[in-house]
C-alpha positions in Angstrom: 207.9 176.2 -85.8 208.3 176.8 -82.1 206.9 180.5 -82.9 204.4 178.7 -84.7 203.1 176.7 -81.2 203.6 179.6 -79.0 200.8 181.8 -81.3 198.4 178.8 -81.4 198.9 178.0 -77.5 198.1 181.9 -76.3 195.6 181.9 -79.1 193.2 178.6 -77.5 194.1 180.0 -74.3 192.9 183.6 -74.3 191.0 183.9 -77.2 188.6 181.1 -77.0 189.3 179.7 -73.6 189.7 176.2 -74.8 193.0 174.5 -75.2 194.7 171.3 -76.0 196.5 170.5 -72.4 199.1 168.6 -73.4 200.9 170.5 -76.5 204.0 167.5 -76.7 206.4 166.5 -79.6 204.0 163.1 -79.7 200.9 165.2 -79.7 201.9 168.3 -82.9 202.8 167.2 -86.5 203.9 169.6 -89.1 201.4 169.8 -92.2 203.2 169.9 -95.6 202.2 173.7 -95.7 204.2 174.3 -92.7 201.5 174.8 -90.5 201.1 173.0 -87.0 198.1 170.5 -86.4 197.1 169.6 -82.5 196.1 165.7 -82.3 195.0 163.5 -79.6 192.6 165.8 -78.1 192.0 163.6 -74.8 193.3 166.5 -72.4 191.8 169.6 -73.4 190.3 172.6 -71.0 188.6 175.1 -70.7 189.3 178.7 -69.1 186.3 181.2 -67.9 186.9 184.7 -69.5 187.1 186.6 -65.8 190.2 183.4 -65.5 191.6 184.9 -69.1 191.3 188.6 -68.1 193.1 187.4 -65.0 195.9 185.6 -66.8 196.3 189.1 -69.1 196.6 191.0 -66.2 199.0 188.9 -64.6 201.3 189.3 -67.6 200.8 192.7 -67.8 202.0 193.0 -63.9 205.3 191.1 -64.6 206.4 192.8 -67.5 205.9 196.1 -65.8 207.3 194.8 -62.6 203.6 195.8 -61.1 203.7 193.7 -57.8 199.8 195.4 -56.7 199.0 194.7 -60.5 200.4 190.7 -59.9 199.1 189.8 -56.5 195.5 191.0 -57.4 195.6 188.7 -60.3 196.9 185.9 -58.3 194.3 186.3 -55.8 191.9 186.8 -58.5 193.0 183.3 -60.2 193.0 181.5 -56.7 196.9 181.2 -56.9 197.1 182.9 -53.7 195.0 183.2 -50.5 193.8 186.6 -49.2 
């Protein structure tokens, strides 16, 4: 199940930008199929694609220890200050 959430929280965030912001134990139920079904959707968001090329990029940098690759994404997000 927790693989489950993980694939449907990157999925809302960078494949169609919009996410449920507050993915809790209160907030998920288990259908009888096994699947995973978001409710209360009153904190939701939404993320520009340059903001999901950004956040791809940043993961990219850490797992290949890129630091030029991660502080160009950070500044790109607005995480850091140039």
């Amino acid at each position: 199940m927790v693989r489950t959430g993980i694939k449907c929280c990157v999925n809302q965030l960078l494949d169609s930008g919009y996410f449920h912001a507050d993915p809790h134990r209160g907030n998920l139920l288990r259908t009888p199929e096994g699947g995973l079904a978001f409710i209360d959707f009153g904190n939701m968001a939404d993320v520009t694609a340059e903001e999901r090329y950004g956040l791809i990029g940043l993961v990219f940098g850490l797992q290949n220890k890129d630091l030029d690759l991660i502080s160009d994404n950070l500044l790109k997000l607005g995480f850091l200050e140039d």
